[in-house]
C-alpha positions in Angstrom: 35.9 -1.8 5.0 38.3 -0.4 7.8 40.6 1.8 6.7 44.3 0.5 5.2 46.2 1.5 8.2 43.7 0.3 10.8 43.9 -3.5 9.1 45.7 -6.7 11.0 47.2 -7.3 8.4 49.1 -4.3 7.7 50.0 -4.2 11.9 51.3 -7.3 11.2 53.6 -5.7 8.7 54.9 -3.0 10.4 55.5 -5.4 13.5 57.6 -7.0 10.8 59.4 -3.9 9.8 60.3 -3.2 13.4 61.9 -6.5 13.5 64.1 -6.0 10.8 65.6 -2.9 12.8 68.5 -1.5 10.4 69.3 -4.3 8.2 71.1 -3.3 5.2 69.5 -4.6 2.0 73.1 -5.8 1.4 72.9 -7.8 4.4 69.8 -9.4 3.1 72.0 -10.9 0.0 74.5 -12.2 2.4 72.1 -13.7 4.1 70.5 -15.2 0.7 72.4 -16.4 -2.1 69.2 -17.5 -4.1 67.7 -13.8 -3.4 67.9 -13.0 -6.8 65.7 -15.4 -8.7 63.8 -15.6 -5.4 62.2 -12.2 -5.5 62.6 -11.7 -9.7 59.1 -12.2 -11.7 57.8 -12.1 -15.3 54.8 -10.4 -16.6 54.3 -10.8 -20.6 58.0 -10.6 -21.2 59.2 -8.4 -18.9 61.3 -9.7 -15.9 61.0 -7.4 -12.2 63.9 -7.7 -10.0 62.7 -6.9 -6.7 66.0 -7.9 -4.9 67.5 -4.5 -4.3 63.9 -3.5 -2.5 64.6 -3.7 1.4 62.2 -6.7 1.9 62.6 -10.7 2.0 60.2 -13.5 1.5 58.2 -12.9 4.7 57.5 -9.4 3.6 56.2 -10.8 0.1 54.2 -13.0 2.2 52.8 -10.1 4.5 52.3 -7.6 1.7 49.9 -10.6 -0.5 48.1 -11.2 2.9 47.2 -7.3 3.0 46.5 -7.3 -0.4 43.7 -10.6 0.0 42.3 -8.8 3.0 42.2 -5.5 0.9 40.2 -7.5 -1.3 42.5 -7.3 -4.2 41.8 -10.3 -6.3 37.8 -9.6 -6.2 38.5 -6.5 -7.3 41.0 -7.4 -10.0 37.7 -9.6 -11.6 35.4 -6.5 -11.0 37.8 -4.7 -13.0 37.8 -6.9 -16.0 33.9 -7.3 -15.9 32.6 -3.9 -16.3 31.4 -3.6 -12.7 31.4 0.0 -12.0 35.2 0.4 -10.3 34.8 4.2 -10.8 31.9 4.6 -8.0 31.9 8.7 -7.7 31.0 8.8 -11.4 29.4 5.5 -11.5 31.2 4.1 -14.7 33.0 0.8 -15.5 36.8 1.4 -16.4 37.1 -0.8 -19.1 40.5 -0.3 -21.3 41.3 -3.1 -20.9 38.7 -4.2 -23.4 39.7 -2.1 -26.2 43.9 -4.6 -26.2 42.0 -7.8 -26.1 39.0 -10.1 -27.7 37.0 -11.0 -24.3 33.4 -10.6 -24.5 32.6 -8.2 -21.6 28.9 -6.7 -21.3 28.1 -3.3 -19.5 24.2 -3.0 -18.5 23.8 -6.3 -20.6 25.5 -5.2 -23.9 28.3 -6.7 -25.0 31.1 -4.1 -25.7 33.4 -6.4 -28.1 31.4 -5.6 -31.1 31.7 -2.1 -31.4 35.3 -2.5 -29.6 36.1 -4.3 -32.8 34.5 -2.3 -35.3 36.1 1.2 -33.8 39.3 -0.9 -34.1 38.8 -2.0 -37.9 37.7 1.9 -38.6 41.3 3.4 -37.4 43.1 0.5 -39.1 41.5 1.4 -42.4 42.1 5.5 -41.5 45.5 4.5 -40.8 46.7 2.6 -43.2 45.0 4.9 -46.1 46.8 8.0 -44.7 50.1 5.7 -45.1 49.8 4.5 -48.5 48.5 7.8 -50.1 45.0 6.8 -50.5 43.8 9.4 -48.0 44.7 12.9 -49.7 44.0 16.3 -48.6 41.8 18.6 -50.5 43.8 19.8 -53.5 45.0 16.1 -54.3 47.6 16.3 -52.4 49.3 13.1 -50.4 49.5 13.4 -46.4 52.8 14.4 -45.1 52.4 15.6 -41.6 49.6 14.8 -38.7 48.9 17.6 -36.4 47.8 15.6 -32.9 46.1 17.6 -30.7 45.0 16.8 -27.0 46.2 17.1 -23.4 46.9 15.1 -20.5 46.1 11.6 -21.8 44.7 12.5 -25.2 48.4 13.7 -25.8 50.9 11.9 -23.2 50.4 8.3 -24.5 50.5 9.1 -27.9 53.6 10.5 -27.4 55.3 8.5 -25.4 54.5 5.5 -27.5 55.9 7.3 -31.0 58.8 8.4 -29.3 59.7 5.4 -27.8 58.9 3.6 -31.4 60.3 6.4 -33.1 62.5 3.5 -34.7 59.7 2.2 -36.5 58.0 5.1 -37.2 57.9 4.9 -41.1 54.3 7.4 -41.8 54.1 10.8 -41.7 55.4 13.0 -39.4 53.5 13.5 -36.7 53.7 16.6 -34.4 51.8 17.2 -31.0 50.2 20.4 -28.9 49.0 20.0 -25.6 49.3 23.1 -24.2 47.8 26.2 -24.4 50.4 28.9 -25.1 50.3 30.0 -28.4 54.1 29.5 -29.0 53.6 25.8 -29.0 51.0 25.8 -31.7 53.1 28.2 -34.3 56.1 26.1 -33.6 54.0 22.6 -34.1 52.8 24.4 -37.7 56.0 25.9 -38.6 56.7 24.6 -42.0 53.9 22.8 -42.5 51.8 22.9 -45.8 48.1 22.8 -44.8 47.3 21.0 -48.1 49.3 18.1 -46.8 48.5 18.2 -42.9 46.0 15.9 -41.3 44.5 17.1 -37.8 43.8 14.6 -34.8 41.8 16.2 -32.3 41.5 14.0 -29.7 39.6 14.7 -26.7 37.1 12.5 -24.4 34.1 15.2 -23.8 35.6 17.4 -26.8 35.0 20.6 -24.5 38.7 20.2 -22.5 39.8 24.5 -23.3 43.0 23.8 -24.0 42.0 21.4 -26.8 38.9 22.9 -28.2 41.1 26.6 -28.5 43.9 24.8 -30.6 41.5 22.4 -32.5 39.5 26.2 -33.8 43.4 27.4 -34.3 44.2 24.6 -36.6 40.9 24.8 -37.8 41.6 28.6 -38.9 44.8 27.6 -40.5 43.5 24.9 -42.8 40.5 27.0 -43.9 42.7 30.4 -44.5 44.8 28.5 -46.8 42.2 25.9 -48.2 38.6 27.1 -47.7 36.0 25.6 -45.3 34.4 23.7 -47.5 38.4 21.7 -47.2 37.6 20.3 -43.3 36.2 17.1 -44.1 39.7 15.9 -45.9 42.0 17.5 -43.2 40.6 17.3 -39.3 39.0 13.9 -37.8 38.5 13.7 -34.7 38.8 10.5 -31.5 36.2 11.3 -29.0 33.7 9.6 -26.7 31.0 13.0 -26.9 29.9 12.3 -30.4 27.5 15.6 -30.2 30.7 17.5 -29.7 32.2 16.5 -32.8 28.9 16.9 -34.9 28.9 20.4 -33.6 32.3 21.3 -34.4 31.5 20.8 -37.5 32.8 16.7 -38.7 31.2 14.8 -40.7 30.1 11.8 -39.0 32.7 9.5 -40.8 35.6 11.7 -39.4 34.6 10.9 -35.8 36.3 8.1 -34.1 34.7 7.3 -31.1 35.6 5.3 -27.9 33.3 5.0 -25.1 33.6 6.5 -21.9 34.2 3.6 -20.0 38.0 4.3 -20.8 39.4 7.2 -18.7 42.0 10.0 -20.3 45.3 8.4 -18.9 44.3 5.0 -20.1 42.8 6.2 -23.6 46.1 5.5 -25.7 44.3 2.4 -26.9 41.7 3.9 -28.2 40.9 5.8 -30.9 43.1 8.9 -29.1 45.7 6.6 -30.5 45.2 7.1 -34.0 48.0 9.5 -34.7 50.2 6.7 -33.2 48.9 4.5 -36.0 49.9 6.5 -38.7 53.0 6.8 -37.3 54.2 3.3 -36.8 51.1 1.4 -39.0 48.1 -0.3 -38.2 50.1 -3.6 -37.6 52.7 -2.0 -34.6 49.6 -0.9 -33.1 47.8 -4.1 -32.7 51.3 -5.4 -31.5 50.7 -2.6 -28.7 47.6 -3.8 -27.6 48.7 -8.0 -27.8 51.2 -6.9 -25.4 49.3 -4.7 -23.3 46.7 -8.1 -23.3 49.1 -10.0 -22.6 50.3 -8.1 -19.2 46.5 -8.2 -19.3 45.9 -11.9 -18.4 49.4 -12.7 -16.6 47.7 -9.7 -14.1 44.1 -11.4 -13.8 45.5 -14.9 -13.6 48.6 -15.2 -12.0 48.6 -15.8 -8.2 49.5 -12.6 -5.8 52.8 -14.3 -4.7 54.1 -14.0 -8.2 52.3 -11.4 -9.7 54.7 -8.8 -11.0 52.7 -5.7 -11.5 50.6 -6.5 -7.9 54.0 -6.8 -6.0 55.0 -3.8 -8.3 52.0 -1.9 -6.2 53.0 -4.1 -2.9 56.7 -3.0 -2.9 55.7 0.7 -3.7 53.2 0.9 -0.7 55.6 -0.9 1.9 58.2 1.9 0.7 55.3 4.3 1.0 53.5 3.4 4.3 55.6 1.3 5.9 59.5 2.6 5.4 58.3 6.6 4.8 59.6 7.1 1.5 57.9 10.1 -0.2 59.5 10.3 -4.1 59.6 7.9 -6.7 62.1 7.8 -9.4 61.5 6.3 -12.9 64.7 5.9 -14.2 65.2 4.9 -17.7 67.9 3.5 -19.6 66.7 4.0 -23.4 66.5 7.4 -24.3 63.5 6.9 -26.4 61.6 6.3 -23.7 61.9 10.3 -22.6 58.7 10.9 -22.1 57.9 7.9 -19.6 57.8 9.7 -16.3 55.6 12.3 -17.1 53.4 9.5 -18.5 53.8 8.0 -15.4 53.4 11.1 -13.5 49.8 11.3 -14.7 49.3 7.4 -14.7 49.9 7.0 -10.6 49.0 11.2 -9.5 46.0 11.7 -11.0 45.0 8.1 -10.4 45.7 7.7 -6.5 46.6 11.6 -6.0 44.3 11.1 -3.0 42.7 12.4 0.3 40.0 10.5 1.0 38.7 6.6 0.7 36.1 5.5 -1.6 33.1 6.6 0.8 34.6 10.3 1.1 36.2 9.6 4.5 39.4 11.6 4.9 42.5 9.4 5.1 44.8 9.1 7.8 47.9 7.6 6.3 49.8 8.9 2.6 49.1 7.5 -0.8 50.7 8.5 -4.1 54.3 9.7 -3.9 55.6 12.1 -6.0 56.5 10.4 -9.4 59.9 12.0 -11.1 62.4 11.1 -12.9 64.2 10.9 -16.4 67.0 9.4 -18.8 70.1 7.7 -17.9 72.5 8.5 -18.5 72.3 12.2 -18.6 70.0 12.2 -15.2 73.3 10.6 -13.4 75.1 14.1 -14.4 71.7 15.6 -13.0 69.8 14.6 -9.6 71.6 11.1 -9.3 74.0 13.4 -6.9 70.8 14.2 -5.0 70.0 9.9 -5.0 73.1 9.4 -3.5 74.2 11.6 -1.2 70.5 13.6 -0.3 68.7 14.3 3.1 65.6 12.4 1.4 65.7 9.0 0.3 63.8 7.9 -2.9 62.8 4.5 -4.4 63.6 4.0 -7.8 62.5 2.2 -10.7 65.0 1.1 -13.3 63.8 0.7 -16.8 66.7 -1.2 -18.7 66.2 -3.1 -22.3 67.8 -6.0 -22.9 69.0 -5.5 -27.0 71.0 -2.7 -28.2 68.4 0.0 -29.8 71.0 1.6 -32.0 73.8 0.2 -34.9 76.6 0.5 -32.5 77.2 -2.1 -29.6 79.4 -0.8 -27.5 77.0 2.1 -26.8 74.7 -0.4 -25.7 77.2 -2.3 -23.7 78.3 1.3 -21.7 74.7 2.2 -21.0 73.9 -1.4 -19.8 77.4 -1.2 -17.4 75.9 2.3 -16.0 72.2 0.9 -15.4 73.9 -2.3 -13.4 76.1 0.3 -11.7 73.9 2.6 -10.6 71.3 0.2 -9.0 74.6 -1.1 -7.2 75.3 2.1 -6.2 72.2 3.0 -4.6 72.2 -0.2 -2.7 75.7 -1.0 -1.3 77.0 3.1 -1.1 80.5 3.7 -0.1 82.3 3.9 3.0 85.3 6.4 3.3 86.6 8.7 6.2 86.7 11.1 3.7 82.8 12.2 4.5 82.6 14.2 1.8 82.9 11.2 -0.7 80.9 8.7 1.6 77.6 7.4 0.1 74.9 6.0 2.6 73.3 3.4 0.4 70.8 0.8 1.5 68.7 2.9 -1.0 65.6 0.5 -2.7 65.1 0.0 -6.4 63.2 -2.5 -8.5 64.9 -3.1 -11.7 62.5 -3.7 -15.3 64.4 -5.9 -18.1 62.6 -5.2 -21.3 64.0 -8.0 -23.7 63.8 -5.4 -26.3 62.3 -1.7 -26.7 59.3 -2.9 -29.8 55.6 -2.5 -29.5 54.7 -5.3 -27.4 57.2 -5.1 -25.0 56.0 -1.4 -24.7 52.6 -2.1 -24.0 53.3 -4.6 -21.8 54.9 -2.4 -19.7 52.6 0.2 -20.0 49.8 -2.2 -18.9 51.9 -3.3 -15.9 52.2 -0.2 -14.6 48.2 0.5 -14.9 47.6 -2.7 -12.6 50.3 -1.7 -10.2 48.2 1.9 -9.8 44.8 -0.4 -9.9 46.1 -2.8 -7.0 47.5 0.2 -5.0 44.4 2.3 -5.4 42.3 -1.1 -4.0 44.5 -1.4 -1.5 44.6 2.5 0.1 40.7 2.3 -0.8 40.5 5.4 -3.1 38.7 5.8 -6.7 42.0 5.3 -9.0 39.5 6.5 -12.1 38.4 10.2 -10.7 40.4 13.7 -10.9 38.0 16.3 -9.3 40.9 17.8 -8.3 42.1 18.8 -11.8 39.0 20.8 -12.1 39.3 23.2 -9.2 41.6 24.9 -10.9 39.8 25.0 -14.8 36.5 26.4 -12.8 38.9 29.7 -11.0 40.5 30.0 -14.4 37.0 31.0 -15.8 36.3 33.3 -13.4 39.8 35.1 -14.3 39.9 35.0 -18.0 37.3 38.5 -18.1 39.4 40.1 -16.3 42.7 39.0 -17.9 41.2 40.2 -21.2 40.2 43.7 -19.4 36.4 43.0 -18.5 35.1 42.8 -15.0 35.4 39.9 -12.7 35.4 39.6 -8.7 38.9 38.7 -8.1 40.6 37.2 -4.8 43.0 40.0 -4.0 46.1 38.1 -4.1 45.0 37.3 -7.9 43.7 40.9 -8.5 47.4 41.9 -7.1 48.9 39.0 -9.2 47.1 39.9 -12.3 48.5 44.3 -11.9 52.0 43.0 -11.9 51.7 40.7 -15.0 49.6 43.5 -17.0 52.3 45.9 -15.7 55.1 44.2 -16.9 53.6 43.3 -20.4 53.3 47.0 -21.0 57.3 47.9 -20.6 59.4 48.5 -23.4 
């Protein structure tokens, strides 16, 4: 396949850009009074109002001709049936699997089975920590869950439990992801071993970060309770089941998933057992139905109306075509904190890349760089920057219909400020005061959630997996690889003698670096 920026079609689209010369996307809704229903779509729920984007119905048209010659819809079905998207490690990418009840078969085996019988396991788990039934080893009932993991293993989780914090009824459950100690002794800090559970989750069960803090909590359970106390206070979701045995589980404290399903697309698997227990067994399956349901609007719903495809179409003509290089993920709901560096994962790792699926370096930009936070303390923050900056950046607005506190009016002032500010962005001010004037004519996509629950949040979730998908088809690069994440874990080995005072052959910018941090540990 030619590369993306060498395809008629996308000439054709940059012809059309040319055409549109310096047309203000405010002069596109004087020019259409029906623009808004016209370029507003529903996936599972979940209405996207692409009328603020600089484009009209011809560049809809344009983009979804790219996107066919791109190949997009085959692709869309390889995805779904276990062909082997992820060609560099030669693996289906399957997650989709583990939210729905297809029959899909991998080398002639039918996943569902054992889909359904890793779901039924976690259910059981789940439920038993919640109603007492699973207790530690001195009797006593489960209070806390200590969720370990990074990068996926740990950003989904969260993410989901904070943004369902409402429901969140089981234990409490804590997370460490990252390596410095502080994290781990203040994740532990009044906890009672006797009435911790530990999640480790991890896909290979070898990640460092992990395995170091799964052998810390490991020492602080069997300090206080004895080793022979493991099986009652550490499981473990992982798809290297040797791992596990060797760390010491008992085979009915391993949840597995199989490794079909990368890390940033593992919440729905048994990594999302500490989610479970948080919000029950039931709230998760109501993750999943709506992450299915985005699921089969994606597969069946024609290009032209496709929300999360024109959700990948939009972002590439901003990308390619208009020279945007930052993203914004803005959202209104403050539970939903933790989205953009979800997200950040989600589309960087996943399309973070430099050359096409046959290793051919590219000659045009993919992923931008994914930011962003909650409104409305990001408007006292960088919304100066969106405004009046050098840079321009697209933004998505994340806005939920229903209140998601007791008090109304709250809701009623953050909704005003969500309107407002995608208003804002897209109409600016004109003053001779230059100082106050704002450009404008600055894109955004705006997604209404009818209300911030478990299926609503997976749906949204999901959407945003099949805009990175489509994108990735469409650039032609591997969206399921990250060999650029281990560049940096392989130098880190070759450091870590040396950091603890053995011998290593250093670069001499690191062997300088490494003086000046051992120097300064040493002062008073």
């Amino acid at each position: 396949m030619p590369q993306f920026s060498t395809s008629p079609a996308w000439q054709a689209l940059l012809a059309h850009r040319d055409a549109m010369g310096d047309k203000r996307i405010s002069e596109l809704w004087e020019d259409d009074s029906e623009r808004g229903p016209r370029l507003t779509f529903r996936c599972a729920g979940i209405e996207a109002d692409f009328s603020k984007q600089r484009i009209t119905a011809e560049t809809v048209g344009l983009l979804v001709a790219l996107a066919r010659e791109r190949g997009v819809p085959a692709a869309i079905e390889r995805l779904f049936t276990g062909e082997r998207v992820n060609v560099t490690e030669r693996r289906p990418a399957l997650h989709t699997a583990l939210r729905g009840d297809e029959h899909v078969k991998v080398d002639g085996d039918d996943l569902l089975p054992e889909i359904q019988r890793n779901r039924e396991r976690m259910r059981v788990l789940a439920e038993a920590v919640r109603e007492g039934r699973w207790k530690g080893h001195t009797g006593e009932r489960i209070r806390h869950v200590l969720a370990l993991g990074i990068g996926g293993s740990a950003l989904g989780p969260r993410l989901a439990l904070e943004a369902l914090r409402g429901d969140a009824d089981g234990p409490e459950v804590r997370f460490v992801a990252n390596i410095d100690a502080a994290e781990f002794d203040d994740a532990v800090k009044g906890l009672d071993p006797a009435s911790t559970l530990v999640v480790v989750a991890s896909k290979t069960f070898t990640t460092q970060e992990t395995m170091v803090n799964a052998q810390a909590a490991r020492d602080w359970i069997t300090q206080s309770l004895g080793e022979e106390s493991i099986p009652k206070h550490v499981v473990a979701a992982s798809a290297n089941f040797q791992e596990t045995l060797k760390f010491g589980l008992p085979e009915c404290n391993v949840f597995p998933f199989g490794d079909y399903v990368g890390g940033r697309y593992s919440v729905w698997s048994s990594v999302g057992l500490p989610l479970a227990i948080g919000i029950g067994a039931q709230r998760f399956e109501q993750l999943l139905a709506g992450a299915h349901a985005a699921d089969l609007a994606f597969r069946s719903t024609p290009l032209e109306h496709n929300a999360a495809a024109l959700l990948a179409l939009v972002g590439i003509w901003n990308r390619n075509a208009l020279g945007v290089p930052t993203h914004a993920v803005l959202s209104y709901a403050s539970r939903l904190e933790c989205l953009p560096a979800y997200l950040q994962q989600l589309e960087m790792e996943s399309n973070g890349k430099r050359v096409d699926l046959e290793g051919h370096p590219l000659d045009f930009s993919t992923c931008p760089v994914v930011w962003g936070g909650t409104e409305t303390p990001g408007q006292h923050a960088f919304h100066q920057w969106l405004h009046q900056g050098t840079d321009i950046a697209s933004c998505d607005f994340i806005v939920v219909a229903k209140s998601m506190g007791r008090i109304r009016e709250h809701h009623e002032i953050l909704l005003a400020h969500a309107l407002a500010q995608s208003e804002a962005l897209m109409e600016g001010l004109a003053t001779p005061q230059t100082h106050k004037a704002c450009p404008g004519n600055r894109m955004s996509t705006t997604l209404v959630l009818p209300a911030l629950d478990a299926s609503n949040l997976g749906a949204l979730l999901a959407l945003y997996e099949h805009k990175v998908f489509v994108q990735g088809v469409v650039w032609g690069v591997n969206s399921f690889d990250q060999f650029g994440v281990e560049l940096g874990k392989m130098i880190a080995g070759q450091i870590l003698p040396a950091v603890r005072g053995g011998e290593a052959a250093l670069h001499p910018a690191t062997h300088h670096l490494l003086g000046v941090v051992k120097k300064l540990s040493r002062a008073p």
